[in-house]
N, C-alpha and C positions, 0 to 999 in steps of 0.2 A: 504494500500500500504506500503510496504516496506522500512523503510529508506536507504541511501548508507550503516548507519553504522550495520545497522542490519544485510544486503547481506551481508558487509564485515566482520563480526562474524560467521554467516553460511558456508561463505568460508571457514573461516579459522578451524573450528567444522568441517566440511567435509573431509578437506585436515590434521587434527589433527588425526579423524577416521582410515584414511587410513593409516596414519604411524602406529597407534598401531595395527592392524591388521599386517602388514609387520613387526612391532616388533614382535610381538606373533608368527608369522610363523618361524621367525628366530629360536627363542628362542626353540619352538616345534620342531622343525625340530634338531638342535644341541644336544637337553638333549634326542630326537630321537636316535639318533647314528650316524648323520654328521659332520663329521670332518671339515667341511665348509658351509657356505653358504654365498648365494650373499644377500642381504640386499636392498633392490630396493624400496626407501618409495615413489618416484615420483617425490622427488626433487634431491634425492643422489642415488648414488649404489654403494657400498661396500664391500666386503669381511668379513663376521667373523664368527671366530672361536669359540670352547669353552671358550678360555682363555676370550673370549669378553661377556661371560655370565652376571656378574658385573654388567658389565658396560650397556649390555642390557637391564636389570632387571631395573636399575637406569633410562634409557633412557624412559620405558614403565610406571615409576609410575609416571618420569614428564608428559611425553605424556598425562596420566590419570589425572591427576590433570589440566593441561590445557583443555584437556575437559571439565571437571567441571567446569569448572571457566567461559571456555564459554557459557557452556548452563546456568547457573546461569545468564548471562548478557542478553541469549533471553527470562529470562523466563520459562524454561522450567525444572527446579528443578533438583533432584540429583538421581544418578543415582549408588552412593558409598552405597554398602554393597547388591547390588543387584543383583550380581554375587559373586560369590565364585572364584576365581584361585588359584589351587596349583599346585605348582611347585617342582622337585626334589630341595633341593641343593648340586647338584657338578655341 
């Protein structure tokens, strides 16, 4: 069974998942050719642009480090260098 704190790392690895997914779209969709995009991670929705690239980029490698760091707490080891992303930069 379960401890609370373990649900509530699961949660938070779940709800962690889903933002870098909505980073990634963002970001794919912008170096795409969108001059805009809405940004919807489930807890916020926002507006950004290219200029927000940055700052996206910076957003998606904490998102991924917090990943890590949770599944590290259930047990469930690492998941860094096991994809590849490349990315333009402009």
């Amino acid at each position: 069974m379960a401890t609370d704190n373990t649900v509530w790392i699961e949660t938070r690895l779940e709800r962690t998942e889903t933002s870098i997914v909505a980073v990634e779209d963002a970001i794919d969709a912008l170096v795409g050719g969108a001059q805009t995009y809405s940004l919807d991670t489930g807890q916020t929705r926002q507006s950004v642009t290219k200029a927000n690239l940055t700052e996206l980029r910076n957003l998606l490698q904490t998102l991924e480090e917090r990943r890590e760091g949770l599944r590290s707490q259930l047990g469930l080891g690492s998941n860094v260098g096991s994809v590849t992303r490349v990315v333009p930069g402009y």
